[in-house]
N, CA, C and O atoms as a CHARMM CRD file, in Angstrom:
* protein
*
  336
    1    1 UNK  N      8.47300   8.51300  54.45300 PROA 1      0.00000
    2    1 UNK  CA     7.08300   8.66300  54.05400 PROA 1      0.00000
    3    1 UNK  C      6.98900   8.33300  52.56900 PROA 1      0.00000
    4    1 UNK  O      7.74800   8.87100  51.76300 PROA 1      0.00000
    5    2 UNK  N      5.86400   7.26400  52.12800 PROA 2      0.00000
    6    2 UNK  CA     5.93800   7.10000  50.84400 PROA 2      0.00000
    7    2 UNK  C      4.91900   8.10100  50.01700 PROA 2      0.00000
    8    2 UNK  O      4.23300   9.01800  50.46800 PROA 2      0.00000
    9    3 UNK  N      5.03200   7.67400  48.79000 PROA 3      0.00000
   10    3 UNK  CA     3.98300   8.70900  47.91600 PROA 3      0.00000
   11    3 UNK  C      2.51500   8.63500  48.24900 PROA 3      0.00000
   12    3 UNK  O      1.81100   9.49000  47.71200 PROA 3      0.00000
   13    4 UNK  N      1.88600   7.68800  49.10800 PROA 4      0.00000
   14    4 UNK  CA     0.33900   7.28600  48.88400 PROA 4      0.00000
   15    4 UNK  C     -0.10200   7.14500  50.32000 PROA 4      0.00000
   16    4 UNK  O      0.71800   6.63600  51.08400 PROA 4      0.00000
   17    5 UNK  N     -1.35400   7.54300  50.83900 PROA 5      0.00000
   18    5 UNK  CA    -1.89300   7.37600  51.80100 PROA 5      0.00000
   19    5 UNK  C     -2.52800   5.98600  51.50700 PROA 5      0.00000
   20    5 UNK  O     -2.84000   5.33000  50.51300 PROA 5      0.00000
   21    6 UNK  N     -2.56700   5.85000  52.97500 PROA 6      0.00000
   22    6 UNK  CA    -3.27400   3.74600  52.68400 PROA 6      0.00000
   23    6 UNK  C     -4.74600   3.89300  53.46600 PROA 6      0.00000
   24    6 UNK  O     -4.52600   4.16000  54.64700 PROA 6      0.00000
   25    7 UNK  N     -5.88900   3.82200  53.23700 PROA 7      0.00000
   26    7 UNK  CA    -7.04100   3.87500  54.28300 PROA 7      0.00000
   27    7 UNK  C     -7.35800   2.33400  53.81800 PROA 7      0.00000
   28    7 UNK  O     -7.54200   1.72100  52.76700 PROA 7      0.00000
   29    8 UNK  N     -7.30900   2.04100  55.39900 PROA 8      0.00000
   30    8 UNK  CA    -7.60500   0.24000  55.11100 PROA 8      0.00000
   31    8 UNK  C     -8.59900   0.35900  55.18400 PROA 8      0.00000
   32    8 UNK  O     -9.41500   1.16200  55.63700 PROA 8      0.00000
   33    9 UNK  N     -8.52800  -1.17900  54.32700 PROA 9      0.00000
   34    9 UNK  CA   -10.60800  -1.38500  54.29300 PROA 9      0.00000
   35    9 UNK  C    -11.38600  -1.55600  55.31400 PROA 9      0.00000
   36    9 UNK  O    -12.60700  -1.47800  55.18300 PROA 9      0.00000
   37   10 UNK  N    -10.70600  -1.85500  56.68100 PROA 10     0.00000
   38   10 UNK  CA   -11.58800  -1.98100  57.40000 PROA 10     0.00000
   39   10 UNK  C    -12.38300  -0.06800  57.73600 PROA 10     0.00000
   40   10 UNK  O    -13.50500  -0.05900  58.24400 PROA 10     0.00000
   41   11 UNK  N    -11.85500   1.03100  57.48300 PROA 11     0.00000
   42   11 UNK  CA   -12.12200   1.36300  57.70500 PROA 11     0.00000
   43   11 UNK  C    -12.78100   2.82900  56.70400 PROA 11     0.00000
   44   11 UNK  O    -12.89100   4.00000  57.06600 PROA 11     0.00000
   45   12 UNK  N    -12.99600   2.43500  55.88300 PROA 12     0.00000
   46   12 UNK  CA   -14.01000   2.66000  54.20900 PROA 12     0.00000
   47   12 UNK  C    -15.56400   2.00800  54.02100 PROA 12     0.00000
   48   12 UNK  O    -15.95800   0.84900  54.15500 PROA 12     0.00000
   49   13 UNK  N    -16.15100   3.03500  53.71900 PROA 13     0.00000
   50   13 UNK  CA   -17.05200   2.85900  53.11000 PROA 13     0.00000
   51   13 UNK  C    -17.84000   1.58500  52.13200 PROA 13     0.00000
   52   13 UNK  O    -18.99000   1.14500  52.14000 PROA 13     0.00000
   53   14 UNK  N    -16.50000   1.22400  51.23800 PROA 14     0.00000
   54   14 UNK  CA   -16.52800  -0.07600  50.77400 PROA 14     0.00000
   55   14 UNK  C    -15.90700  -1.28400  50.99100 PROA 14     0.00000
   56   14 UNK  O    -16.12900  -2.39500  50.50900 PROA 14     0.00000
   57   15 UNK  N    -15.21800  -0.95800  51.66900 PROA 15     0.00000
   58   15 UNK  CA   -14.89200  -2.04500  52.77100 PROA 15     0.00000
   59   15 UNK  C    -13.62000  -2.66200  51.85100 PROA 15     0.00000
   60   15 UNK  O    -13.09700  -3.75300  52.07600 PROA 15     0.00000
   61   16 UNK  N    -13.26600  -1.82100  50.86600 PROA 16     0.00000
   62   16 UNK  CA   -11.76000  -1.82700  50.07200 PROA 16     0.00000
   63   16 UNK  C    -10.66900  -1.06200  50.29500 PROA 16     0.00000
   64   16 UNK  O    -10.88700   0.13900  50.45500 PROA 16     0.00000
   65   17 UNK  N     -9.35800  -1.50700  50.35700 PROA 17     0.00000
   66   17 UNK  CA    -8.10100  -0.57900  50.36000 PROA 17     0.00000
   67   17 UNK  C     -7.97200   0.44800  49.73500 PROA 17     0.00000
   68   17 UNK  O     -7.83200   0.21100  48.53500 PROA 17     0.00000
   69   18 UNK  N     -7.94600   1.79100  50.05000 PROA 18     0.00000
   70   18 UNK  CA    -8.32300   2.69200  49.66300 PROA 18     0.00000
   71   18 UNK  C     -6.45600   3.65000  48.82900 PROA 18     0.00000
   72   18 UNK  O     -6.18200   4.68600  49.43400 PROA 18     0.00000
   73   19 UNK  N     -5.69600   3.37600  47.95100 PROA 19     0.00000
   74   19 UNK  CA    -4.63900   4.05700  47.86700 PROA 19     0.00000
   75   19 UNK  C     -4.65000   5.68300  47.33500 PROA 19     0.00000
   76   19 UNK  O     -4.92600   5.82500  46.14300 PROA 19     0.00000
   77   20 UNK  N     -4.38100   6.88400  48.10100 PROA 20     0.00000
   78   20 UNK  CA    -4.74300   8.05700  47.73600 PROA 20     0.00000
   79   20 UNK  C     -3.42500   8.89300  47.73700 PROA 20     0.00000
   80   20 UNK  O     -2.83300   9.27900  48.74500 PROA 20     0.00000
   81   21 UNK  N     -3.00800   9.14300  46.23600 PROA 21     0.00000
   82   21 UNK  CA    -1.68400   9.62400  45.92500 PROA 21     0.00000
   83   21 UNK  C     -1.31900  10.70800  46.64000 PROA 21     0.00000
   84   21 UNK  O     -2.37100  11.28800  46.91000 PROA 21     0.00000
   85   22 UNK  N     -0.09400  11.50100  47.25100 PROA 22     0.00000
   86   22 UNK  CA    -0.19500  12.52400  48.04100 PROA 22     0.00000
   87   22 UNK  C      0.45800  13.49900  47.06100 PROA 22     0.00000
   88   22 UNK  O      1.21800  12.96100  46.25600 PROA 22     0.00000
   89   23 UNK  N      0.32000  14.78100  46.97000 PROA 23     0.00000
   90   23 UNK  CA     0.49700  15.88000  46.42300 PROA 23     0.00000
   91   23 UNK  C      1.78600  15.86800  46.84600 PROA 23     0.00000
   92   23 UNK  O      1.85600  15.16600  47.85500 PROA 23     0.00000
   93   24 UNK  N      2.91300  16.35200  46.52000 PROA 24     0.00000
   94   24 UNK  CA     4.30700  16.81900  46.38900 PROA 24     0.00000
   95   24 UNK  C      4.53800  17.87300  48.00000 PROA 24     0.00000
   96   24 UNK  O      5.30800  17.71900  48.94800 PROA 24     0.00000
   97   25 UNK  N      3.45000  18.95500  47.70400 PROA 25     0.00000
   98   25 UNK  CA     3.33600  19.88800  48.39600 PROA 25     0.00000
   99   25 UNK  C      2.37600  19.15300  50.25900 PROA 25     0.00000
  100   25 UNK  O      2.55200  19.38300  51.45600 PROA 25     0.00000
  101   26 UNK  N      1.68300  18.50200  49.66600 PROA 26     0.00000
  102   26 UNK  CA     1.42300  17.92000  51.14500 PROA 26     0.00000
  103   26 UNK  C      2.54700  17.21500  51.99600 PROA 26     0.00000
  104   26 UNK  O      2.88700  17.32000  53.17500 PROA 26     0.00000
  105   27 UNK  N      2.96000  16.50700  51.00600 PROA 27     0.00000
  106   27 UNK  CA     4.21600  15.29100  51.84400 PROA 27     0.00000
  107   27 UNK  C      5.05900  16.20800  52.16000 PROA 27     0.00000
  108   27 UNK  O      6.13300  15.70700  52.49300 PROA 27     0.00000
  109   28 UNK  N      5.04600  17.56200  52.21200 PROA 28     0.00000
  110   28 UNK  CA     6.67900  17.94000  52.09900 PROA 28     0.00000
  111   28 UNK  C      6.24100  18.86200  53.73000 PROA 28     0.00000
  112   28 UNK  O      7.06500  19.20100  54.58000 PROA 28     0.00000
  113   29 UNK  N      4.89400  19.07100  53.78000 PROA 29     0.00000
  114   29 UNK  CA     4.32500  19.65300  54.73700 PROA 29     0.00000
  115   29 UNK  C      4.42500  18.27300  55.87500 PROA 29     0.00000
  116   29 UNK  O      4.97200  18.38400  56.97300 PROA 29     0.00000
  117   30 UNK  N      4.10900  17.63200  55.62600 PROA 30     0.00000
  118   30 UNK  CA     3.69700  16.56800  57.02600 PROA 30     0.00000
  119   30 UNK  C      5.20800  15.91900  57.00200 PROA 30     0.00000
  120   30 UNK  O      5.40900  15.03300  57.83300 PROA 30     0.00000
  121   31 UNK  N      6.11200  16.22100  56.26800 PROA 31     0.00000
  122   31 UNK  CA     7.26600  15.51700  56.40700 PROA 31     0.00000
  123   31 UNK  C      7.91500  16.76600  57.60900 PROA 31     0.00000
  124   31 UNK  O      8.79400  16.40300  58.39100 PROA 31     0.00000
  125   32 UNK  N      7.53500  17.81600  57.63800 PROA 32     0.00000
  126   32 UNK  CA     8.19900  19.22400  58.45900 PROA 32     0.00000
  127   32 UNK  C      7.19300  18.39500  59.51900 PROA 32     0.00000
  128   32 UNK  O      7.91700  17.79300  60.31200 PROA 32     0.00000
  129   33 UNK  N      5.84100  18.16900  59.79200 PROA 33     0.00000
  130   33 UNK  CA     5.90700  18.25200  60.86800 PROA 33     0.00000
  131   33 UNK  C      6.03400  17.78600  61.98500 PROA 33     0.00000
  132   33 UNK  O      5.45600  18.30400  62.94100 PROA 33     0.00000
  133   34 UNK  N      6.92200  16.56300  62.13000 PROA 34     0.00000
  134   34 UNK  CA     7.13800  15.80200  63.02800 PROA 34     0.00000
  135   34 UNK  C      6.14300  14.27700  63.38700 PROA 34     0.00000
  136   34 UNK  O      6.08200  13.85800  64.54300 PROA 34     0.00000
  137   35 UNK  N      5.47100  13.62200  62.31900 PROA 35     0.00000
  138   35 UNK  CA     4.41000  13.22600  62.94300 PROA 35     0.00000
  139   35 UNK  C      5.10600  11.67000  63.44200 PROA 35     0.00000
  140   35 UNK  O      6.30900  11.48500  63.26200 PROA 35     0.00000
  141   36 UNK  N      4.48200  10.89800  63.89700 PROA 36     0.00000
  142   36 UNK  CA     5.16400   9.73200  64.58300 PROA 36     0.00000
  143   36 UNK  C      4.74200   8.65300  63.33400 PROA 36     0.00000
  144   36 UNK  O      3.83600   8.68900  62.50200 PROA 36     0.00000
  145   37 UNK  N      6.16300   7.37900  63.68100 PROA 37     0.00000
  146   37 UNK  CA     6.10900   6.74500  62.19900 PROA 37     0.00000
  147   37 UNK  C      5.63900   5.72700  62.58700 PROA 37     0.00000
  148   37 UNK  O      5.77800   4.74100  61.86400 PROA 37     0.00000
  149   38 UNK  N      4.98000   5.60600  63.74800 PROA 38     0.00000
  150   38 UNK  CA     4.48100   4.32500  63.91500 PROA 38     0.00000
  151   38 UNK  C      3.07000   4.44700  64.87200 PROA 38     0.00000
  152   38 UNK  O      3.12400   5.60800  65.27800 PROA 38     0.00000
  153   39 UNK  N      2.39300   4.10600  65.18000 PROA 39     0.00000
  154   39 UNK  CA     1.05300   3.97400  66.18700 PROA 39     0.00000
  155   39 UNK  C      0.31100   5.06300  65.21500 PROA 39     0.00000
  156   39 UNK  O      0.40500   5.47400  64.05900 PROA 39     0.00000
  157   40 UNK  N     -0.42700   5.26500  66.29900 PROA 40     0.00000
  158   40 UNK  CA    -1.89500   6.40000  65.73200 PROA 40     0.00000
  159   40 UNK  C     -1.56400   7.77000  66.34600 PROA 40     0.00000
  160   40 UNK  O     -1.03500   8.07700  67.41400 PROA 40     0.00000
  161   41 UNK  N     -2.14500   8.63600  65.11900 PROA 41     0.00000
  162   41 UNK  CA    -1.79900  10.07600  64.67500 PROA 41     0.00000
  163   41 UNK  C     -2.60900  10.57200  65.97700 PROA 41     0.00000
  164   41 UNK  O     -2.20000  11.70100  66.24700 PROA 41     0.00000
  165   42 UNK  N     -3.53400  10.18800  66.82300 PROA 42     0.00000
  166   42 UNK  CA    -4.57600  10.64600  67.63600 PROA 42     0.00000
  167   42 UNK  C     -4.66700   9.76700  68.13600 PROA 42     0.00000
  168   42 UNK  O     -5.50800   8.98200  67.69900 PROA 42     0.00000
  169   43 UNK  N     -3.73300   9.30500  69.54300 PROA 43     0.00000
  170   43 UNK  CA    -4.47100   8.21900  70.46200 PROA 43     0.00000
  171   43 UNK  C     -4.87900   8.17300  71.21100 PROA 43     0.00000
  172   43 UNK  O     -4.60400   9.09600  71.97900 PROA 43     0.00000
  173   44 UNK  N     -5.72800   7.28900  71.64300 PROA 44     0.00000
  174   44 UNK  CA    -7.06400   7.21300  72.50200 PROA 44     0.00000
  175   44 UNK  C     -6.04300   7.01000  73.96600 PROA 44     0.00000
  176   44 UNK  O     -4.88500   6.60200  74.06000 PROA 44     0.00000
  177   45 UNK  N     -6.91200   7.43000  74.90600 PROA 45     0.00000
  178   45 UNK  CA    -6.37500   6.94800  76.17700 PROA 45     0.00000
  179   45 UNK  C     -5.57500   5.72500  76.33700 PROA 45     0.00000
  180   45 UNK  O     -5.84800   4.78100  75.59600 PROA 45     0.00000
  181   46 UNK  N     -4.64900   5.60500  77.17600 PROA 46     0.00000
  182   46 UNK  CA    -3.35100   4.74800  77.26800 PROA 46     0.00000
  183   46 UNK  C     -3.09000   4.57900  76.29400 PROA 46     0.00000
  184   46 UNK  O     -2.14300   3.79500  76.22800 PROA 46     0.00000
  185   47 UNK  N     -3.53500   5.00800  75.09500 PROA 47     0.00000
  186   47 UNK  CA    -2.28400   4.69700  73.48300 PROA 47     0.00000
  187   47 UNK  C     -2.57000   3.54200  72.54600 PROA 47     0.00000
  188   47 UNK  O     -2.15400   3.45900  71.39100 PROA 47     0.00000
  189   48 UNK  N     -3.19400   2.81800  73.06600 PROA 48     0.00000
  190   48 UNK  CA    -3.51200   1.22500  72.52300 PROA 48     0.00000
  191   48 UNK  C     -4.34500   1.03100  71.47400 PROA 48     0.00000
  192   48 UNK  O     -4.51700   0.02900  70.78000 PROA 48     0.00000
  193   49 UNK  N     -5.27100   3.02800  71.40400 PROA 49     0.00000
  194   49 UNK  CA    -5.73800   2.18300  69.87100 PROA 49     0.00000
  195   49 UNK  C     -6.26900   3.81800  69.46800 PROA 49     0.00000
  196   49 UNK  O     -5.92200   4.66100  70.29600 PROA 49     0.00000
  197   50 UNK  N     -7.06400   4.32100  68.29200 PROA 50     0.00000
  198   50 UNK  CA    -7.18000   5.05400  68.21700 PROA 50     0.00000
  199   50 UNK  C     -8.22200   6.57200  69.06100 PROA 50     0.00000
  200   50 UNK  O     -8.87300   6.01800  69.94700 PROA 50     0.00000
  201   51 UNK  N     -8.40400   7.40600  69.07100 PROA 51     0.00000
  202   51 UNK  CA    -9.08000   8.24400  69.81000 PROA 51     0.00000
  203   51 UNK  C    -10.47800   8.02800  68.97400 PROA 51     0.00000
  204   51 UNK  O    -10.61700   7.92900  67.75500 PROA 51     0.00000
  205   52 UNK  N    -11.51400   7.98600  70.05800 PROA 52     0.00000
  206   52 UNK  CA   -13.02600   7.58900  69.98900 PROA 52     0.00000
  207   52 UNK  C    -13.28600   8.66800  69.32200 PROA 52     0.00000
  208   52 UNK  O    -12.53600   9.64300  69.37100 PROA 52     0.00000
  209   53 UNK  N    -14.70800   8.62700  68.39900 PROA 53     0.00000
  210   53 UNK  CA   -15.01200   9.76800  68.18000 PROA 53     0.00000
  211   53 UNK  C    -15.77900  10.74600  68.66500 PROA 53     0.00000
  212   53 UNK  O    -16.08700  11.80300  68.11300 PROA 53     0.00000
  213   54 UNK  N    -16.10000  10.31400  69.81900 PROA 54     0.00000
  214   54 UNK  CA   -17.14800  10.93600  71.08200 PROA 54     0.00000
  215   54 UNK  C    -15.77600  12.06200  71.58300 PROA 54     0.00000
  216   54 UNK  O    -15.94500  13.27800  71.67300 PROA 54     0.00000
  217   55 UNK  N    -15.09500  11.70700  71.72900 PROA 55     0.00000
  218   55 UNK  CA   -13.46400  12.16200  71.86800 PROA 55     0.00000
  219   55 UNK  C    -13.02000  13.56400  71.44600 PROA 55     0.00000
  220   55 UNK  O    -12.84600  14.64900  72.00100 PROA 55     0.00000
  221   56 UNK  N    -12.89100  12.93600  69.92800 PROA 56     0.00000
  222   56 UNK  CA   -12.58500  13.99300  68.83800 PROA 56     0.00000
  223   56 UNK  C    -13.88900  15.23300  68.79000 PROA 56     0.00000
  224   56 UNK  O    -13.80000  16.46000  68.75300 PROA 56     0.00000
  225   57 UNK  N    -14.96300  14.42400  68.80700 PROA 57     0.00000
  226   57 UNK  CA   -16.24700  15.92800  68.89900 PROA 57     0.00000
  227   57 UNK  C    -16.49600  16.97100  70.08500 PROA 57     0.00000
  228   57 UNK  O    -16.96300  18.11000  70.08800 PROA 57     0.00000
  229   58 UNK  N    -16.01500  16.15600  71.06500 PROA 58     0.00000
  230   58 UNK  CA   -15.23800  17.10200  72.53900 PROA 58     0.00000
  231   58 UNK  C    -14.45000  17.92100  72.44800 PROA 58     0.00000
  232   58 UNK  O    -14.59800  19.06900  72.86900 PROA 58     0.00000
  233   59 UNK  N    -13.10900  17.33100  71.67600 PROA 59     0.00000
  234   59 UNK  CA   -12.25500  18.07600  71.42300 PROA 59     0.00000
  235   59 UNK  C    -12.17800  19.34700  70.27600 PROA 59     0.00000
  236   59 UNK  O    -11.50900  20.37700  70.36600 PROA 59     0.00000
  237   60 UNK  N    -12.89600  19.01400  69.40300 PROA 60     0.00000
  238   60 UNK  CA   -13.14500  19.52900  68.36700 PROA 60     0.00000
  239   60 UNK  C    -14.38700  21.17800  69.03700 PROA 60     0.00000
  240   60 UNK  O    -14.08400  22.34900  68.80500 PROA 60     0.00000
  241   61 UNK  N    -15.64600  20.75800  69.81000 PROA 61     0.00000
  242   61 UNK  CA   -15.90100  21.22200  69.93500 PROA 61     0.00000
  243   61 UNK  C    -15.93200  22.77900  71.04400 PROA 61     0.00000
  244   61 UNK  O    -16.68100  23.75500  71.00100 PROA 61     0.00000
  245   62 UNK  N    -14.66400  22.41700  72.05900 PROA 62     0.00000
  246   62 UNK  CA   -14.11200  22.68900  72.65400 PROA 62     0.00000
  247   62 UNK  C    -13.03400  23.99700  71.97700 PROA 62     0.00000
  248   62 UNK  O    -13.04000  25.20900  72.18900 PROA 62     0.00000
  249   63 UNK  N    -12.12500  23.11300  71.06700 PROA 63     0.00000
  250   63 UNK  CA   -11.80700  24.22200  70.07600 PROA 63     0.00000
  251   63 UNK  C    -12.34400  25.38300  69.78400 PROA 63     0.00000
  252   63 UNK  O    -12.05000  26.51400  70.17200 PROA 63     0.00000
  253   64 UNK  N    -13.52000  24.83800  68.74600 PROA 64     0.00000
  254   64 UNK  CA   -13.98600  25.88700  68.32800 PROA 64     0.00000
  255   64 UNK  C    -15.03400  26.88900  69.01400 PROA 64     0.00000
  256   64 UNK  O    -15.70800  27.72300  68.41000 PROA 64     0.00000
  257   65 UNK  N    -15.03700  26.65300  70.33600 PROA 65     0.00000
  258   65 UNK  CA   -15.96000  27.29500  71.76300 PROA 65     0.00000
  259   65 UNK  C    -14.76300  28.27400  71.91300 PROA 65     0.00000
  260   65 UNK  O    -14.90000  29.48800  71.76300 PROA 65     0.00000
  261   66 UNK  N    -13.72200  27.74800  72.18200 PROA 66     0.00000
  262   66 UNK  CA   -12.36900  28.73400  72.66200 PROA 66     0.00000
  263   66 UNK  C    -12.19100  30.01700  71.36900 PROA 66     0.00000
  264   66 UNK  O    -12.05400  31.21900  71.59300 PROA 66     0.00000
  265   67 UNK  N    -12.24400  29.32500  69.95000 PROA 67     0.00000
  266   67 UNK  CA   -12.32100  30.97600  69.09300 PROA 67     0.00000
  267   67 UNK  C    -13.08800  30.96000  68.88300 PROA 67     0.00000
  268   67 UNK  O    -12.86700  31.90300  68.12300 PROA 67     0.00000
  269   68 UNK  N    -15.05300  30.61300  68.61100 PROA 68     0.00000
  270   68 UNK  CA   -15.53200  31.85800  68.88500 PROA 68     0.00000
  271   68 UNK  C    -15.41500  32.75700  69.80500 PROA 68     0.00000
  272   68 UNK  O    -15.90100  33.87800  69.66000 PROA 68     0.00000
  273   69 UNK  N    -14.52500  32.26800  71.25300 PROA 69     0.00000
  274   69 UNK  CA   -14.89900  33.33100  71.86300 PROA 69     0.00000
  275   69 UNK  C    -13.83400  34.48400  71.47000 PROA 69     0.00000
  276   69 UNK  O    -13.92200  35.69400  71.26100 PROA 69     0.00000
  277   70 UNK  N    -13.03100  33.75800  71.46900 PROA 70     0.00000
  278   70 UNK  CA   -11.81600  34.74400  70.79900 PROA 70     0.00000
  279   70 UNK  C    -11.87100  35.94100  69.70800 PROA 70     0.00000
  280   70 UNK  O    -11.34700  37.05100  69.62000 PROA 70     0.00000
  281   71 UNK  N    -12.67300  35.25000  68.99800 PROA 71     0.00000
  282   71 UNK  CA   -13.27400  35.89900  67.56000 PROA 71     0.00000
  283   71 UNK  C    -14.20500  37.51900  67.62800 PROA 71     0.00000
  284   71 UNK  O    -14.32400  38.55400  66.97300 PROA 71     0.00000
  285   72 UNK  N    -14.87000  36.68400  69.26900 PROA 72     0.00000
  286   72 UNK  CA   -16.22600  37.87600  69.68300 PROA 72     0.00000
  287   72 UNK  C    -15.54200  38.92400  70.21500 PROA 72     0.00000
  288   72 UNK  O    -16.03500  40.05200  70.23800 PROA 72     0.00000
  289   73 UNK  N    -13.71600  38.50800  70.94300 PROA 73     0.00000
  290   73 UNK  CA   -13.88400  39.61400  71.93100 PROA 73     0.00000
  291   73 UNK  C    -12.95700  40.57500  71.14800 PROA 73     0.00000
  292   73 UNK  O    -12.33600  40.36900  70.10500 PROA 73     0.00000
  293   74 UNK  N    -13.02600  41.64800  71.90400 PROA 74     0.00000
  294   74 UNK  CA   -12.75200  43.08200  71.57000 PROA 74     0.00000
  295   74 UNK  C    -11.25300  42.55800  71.38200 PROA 74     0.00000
  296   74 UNK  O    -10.59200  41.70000  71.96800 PROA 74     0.00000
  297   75 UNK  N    -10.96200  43.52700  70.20300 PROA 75     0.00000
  298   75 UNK  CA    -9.51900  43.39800  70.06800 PROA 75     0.00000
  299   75 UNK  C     -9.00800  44.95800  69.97900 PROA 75     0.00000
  300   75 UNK  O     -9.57000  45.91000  70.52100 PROA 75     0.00000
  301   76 UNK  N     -7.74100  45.01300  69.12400 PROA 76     0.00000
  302   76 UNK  CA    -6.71100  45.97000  69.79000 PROA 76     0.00000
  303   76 UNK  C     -6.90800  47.63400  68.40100 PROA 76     0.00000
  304   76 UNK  O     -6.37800  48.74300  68.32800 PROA 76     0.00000
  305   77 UNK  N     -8.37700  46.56500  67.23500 PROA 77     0.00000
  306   77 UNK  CA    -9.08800  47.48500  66.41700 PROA 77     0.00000
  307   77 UNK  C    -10.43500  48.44500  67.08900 PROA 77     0.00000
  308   77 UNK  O    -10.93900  49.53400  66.81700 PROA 77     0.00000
  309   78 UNK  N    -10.63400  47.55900  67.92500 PROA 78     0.00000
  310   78 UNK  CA   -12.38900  47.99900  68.67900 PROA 78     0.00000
  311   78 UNK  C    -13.25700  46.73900  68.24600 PROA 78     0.00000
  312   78 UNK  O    -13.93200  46.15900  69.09600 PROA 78     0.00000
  313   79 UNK  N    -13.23700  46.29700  66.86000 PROA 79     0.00000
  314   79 UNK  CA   -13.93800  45.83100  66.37800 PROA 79     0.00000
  315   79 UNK  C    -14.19200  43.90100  66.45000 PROA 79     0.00000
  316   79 UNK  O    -13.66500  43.22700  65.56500 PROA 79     0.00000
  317   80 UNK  N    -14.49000  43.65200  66.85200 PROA 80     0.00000
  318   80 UNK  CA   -14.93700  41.96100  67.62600 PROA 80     0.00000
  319   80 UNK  C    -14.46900  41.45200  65.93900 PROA 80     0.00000
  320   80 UNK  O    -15.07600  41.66200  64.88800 PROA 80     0.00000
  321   81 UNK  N    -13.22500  40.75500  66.16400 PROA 81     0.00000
  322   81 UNK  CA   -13.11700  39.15400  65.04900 PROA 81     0.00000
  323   81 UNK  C    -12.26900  39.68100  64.34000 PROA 81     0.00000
  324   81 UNK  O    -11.75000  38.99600  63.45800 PROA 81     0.00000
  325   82 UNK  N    -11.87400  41.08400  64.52200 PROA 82     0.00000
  326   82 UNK  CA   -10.57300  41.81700  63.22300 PROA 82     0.00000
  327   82 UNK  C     -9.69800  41.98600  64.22200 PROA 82     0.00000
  328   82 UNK  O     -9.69000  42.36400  65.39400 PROA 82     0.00000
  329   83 UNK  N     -8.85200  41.52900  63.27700 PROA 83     0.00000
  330   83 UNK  CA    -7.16000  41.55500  64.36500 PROA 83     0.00000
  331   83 UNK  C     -6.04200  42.75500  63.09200 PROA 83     0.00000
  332   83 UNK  O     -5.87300  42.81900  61.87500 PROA 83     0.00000
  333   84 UNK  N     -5.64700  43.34100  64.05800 PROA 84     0.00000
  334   84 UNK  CA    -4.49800  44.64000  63.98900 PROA 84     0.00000
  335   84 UNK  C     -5.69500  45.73500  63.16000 PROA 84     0.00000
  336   84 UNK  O     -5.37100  46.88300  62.85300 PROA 84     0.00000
């Protein structure tokens, strides 16, 4: 993993190569976590290109449906969203 994130232009705002230095403490995090060194971090069905974003807002929203509910229910305080 090198020092700099690359956001190509195709996919910026200005339609320029975007180089964004990485913090010491980030790289050392995404270097633990296994990520793959080649294709896309999130791929779309059969793999071939990245995950849609109709996709990601499914997924995303799905998530966060699963803890609120989590959040609401009674826990092992009495009190809905406080844990121990």
């Amino acid at each position: 993993m090198g020092n700099t994130l690359v956001l190509r232009k195709a996919t910026t705002k200005t339609k320029r190569t975007q180089l964004l230095p990485l913090h010491p403490k980030l790289k050392a995090v995404l270097g633990e976590t296994g990520l793959p060194s080649s294709g896309y971090l999130f791929p779309g069905r059969g793999g071939q290109g990245p995950i849609t974003r109709q996709a990601c807002d499914a997924a995303l929203r799905k998530a966060s449906h699963a803890w609120a509910c989590e959040a609401t229910a009674p826990t092992a305080t009495g009190v809905p969203g406080r844990l121990g």
